[in-house]
N, C-alpha and C positions, 0 to 999 in steps of 0.2 A: 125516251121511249125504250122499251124494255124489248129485247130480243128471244120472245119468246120461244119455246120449241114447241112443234105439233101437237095439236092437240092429241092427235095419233099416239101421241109418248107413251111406254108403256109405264113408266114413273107418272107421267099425270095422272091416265088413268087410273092408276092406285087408288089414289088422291080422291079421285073424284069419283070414283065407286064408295070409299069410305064417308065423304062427304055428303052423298046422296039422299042420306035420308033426314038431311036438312035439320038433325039434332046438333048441338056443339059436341066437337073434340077437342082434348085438348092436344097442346105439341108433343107432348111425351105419346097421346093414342093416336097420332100422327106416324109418327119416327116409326112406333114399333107396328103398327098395323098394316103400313102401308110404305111402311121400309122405302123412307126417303130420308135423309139426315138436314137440307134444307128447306124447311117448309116453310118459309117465309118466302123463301124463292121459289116456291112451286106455287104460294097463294098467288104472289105478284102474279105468276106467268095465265095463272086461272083468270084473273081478273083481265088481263088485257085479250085475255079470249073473251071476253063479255061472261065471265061468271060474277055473281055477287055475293062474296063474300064479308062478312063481319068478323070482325077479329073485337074479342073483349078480355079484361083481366081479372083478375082477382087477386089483393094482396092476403098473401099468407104468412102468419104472426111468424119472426124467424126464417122462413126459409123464403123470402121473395117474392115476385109475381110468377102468378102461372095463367097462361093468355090459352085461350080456345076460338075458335072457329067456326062459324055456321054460314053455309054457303044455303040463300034463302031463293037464289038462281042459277041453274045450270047454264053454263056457255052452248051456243047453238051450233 
């Protein structure tokens, strides 16, 4: 079980104002929009708030994957 912080946080919030309009971001429009450097650990803590988020990839020729985000339900 994950030790989430408030949903109050003002780093969630970031998060989930940027994610609100239920388009994908990716982590890099993550980091810089909503100035948080772990966003895997801020989906986690979204998700055990009962948000529903998706996380997808995309392999790119040479430089690696680049994975995005679509939160398709907000936490209550």
């Amino acid at each position: 079980m994950i030790r989430a912080a408030a949903l109050t946080s003002k780093r969630l919030q970031r998060v989930l104002q940027l994610l609100a309009d239920g388009r994908p971001h990716t982590t890099r429009d993550i980091v810089r929009k909503a100035r948080v450097m772990a966003v895997n650990a801020c989906i986690s803590e979204l998700r055990a708030h009962g948000a529903e988020i998706s996380c997808s990839q995309q392999v790119i020729e040479g430089k690696g994957r680049r994975f995005s985000y679509t939160m398709t339900k907000a936490p209550e």
